[in-house]
C-alpha positions in Angstrom: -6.1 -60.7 -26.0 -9.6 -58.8 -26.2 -11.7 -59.1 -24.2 -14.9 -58.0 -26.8 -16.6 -59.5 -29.4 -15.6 -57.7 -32.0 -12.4 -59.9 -33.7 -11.6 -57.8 -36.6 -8.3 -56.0 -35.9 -9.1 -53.1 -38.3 -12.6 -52.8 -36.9 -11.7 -52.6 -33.6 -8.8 -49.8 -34.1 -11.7 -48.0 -35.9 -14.1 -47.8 -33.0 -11.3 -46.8 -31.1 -10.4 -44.0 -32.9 -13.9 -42.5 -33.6 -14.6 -39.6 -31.3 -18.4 -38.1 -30.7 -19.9 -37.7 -34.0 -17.6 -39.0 -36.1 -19.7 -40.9 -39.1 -18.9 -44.5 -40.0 -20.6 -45.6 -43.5 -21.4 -49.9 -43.9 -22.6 -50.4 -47.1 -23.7 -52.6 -49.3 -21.2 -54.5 -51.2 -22.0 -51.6 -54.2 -21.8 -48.6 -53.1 -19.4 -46.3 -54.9 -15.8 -46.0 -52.4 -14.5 -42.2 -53.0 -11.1 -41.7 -52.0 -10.3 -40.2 -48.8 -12.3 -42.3 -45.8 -10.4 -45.3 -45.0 -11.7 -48.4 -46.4 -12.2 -51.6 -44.8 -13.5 -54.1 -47.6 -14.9 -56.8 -45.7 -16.8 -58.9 -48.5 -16.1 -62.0 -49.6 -18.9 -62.6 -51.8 -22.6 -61.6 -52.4 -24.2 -62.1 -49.2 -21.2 -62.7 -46.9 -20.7 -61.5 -44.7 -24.4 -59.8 -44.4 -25.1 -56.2 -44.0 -26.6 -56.9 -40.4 -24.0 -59.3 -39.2 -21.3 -56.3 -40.4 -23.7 -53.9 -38.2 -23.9 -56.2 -35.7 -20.1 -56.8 -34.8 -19.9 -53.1 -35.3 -22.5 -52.4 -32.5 -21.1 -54.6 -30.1 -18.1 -52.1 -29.2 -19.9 -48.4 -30.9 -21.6 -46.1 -28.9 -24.0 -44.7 -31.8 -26.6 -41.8 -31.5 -28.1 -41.2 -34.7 -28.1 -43.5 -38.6 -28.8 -42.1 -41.7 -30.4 -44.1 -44.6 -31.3 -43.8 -47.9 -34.8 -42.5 -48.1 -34.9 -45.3 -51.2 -34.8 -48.3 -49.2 -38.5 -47.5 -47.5 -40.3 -48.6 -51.1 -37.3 -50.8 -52.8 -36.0 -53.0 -50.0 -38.4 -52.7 -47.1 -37.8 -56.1 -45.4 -34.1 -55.0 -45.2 -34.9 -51.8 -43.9 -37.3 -52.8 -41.2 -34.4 -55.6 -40.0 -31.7 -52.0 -39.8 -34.5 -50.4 -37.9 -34.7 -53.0 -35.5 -31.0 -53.8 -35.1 -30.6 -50.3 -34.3 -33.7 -50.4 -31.5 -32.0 -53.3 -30.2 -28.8 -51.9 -30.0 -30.3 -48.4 -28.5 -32.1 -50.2 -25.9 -28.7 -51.8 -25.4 -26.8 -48.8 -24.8 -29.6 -47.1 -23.1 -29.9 -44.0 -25.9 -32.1 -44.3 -28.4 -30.9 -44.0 -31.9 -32.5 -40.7 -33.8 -33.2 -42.4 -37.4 -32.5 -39.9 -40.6 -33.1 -40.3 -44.4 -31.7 -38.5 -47.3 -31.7 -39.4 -51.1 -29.3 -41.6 -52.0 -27.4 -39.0 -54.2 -26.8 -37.2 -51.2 -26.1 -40.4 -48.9 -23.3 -40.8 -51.5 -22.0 -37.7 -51.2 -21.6 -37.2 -47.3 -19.9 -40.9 -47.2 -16.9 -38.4 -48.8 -16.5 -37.2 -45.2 -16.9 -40.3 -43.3 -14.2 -41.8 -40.5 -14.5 -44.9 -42.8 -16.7 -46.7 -45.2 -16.8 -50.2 -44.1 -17.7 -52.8 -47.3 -20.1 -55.7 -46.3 -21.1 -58.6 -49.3 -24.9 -57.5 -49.2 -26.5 -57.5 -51.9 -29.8 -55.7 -51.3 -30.2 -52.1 -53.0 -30.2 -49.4 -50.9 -29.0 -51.7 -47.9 -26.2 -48.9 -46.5 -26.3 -46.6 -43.3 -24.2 -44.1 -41.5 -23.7 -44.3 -38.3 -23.0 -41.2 -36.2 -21.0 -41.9 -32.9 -22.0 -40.9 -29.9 -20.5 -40.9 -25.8 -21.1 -43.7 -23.9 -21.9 -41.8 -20.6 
């Protein structure tokens, strides 16, 4: 049996398979799917699980160097976005990297998910509450 935290079997294979700046999206439970990454639908209904405890469990096994957000969530969901920001401090401090923060318009957000590893559903419920992660090396 693992030995991690992280219990979720498709999860797991995911951050196994991700090589050095491979991009994961975990999104909100709205954001548009396109075809092509794999999907891992985790929600089960609004809220649950949360956007952070999805980041969380992800972050406990990922190696990440850089997020991307949607420039929209700095005026229409602030409280969520300072809680990502310092997730992902937490987590750099952590790993002992920082994590480079990006933004782009959510348009665009939408349209580089297309070439993401995987998009990896949470129940949140908070616009504009979706990142990218970009993997990084662990030594």
């Amino acid at each position: 049996m693992k030995r991690g935290k992280l219990l979720n079997a498709p999860l797991s294979a995911l951050v196994a398979r991700v090589g050095h700046t491979d991009e994961i999206v975990v999104c909100d439970a709205g954001l548009p799917i396109p075809d092509g990454p794999e999907r891992i639908d985790l929600a089960l209904m609004p809220g649950t699980p949360s956007l952070l405890t999805t980041l969380d469990a992800l972050l406990c096994e990922l190696t990440v160097e850089k997020a991307i957000l949607a420039s929209e969530i700095k005026s229409v969901s602030p409280r969520c976005h300072q809680l990502i920001l310092e997730c992902l401090e937490r987590h750099g401090a952590e790993q002992g990297k920082p994590i480079a923060i990006e933004y782009q318009l959510h348009e665009e957000f939408k349209a580089r998910s297309v070439r993401s590893r995987a998009i990896v559903r949470s129940g949140e419920t908070t616009p504009y509450a979706n990142l990218i992660l970009c993997a990084g090396v662990a030594f």
